[in-house]
N, C-alpha and C positions, 0 to 999 in steps of 0.2 A: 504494500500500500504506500509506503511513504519510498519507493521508487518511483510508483508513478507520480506523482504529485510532486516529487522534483522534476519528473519528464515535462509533467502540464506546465512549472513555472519557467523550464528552461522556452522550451517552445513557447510560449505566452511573449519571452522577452524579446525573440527573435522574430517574432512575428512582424507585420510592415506597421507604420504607425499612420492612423487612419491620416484622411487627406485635410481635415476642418484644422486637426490639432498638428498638423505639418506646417500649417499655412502660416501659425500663430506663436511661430518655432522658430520662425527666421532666422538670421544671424543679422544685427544690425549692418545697416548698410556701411560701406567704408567712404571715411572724407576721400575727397580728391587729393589729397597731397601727394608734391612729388617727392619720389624718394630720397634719401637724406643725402648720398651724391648730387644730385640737380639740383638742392635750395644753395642758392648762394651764402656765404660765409655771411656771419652776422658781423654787423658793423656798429664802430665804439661810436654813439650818440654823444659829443663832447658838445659841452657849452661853456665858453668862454667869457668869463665875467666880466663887465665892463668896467669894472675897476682896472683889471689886467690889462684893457685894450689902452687904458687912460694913462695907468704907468710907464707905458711901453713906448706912447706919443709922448708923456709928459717927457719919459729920460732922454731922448732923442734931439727934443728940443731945446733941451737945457743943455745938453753937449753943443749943438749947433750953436746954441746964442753965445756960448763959452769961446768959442772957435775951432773948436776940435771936433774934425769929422768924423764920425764914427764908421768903422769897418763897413763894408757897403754902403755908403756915401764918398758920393765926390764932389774935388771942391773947383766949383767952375764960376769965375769972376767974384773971388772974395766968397763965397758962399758953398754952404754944402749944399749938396741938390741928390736925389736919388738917381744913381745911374739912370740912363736909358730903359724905359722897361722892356725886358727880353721876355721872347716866348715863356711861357709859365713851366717851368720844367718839374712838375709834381702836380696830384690829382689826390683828392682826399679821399679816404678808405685805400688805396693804394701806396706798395713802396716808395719810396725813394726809387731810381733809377741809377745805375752804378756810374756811371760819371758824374752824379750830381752828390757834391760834398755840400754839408752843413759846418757851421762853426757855431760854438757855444756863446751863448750869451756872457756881458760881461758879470759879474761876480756880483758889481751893483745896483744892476735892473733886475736879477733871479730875487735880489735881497725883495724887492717891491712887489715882485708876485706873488701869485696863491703859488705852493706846493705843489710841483707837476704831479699828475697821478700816479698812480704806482705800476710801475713797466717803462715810463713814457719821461722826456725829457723834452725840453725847450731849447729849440736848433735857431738859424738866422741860417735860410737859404735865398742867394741872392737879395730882393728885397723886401722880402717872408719871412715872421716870427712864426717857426712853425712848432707845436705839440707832436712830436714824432715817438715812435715806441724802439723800445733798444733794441729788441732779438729783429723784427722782423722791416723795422726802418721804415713801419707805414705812415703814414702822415693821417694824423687821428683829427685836429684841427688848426684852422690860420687862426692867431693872434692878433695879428698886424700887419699893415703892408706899408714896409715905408716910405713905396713912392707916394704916398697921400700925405706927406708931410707939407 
């Protein structure tokens, strides 16, 4: 007796499962996303306070009015003036580009900033205070442009 009765529950479970309570079984539908190869890299949302933008024009000024040009400035009829502006050799969320060198800020204008974030330092490419990250040289955001001086 209790052979068959394991036969009746084995069978019972194998059996098909009606078609009302299949229907109501579904498997949720799947989002469209694309798979984690094809989404592009997330990118760092930086925002740049204006205080930073204010110290960066304020130090720049104060050098010019002092009479010393500051490293990417040139000084054309008594005055400092922003080189010529050249094609933009950098794109944000993107590297650096290997011919294109940064030079560090001076010691006295990092003193007036906020704390670059952590990974990232503050470069001066051509006439760009730029927010750039160590390992990977991306340019996360512009500062300042001092041809607007």
């Amino acid at each position: 007796m209790r052979a068959v009765l394991i036969a009746l529950l084995l069978v019972a479970s194998l059996a098909p499962v009606p078609l009302a309570l299949a229907q109501n079984t579904k498997p949720p539908a799947k989002a469209a996303v694309p798979a984690a190869q094809d989404r592009p890299l997330p990118t760092l949302s930086m925002v740049v306070p204006e205080r930073d933008r204010n110290a960066v024009y304020t130090y720049y000024r104060e050098e010019i009015s002092a009479g010393r040009c500051p490293a990417g400035l040139v000084k054309k009829n008594n005055a400092c003036m922003a080189s010529a502006p050249a094609k933009q050799a950098w794109k944000l969320d993107q590297p650096l580009p290997d011919g294109v060198v940064g030079e560090a800020l001076p010691a006295a204008l990092i003193a007036k900033l906020s704390p670059s974030p952590a990974g990232h330092q503050y470069l001066r490419v051509d006439n760009d205070i730029l927010i750039v990250s160590l390992g990977a040289r991306s340019v996360a955001a512009l500062v300042a442009d001092l041809s607007r001086l």
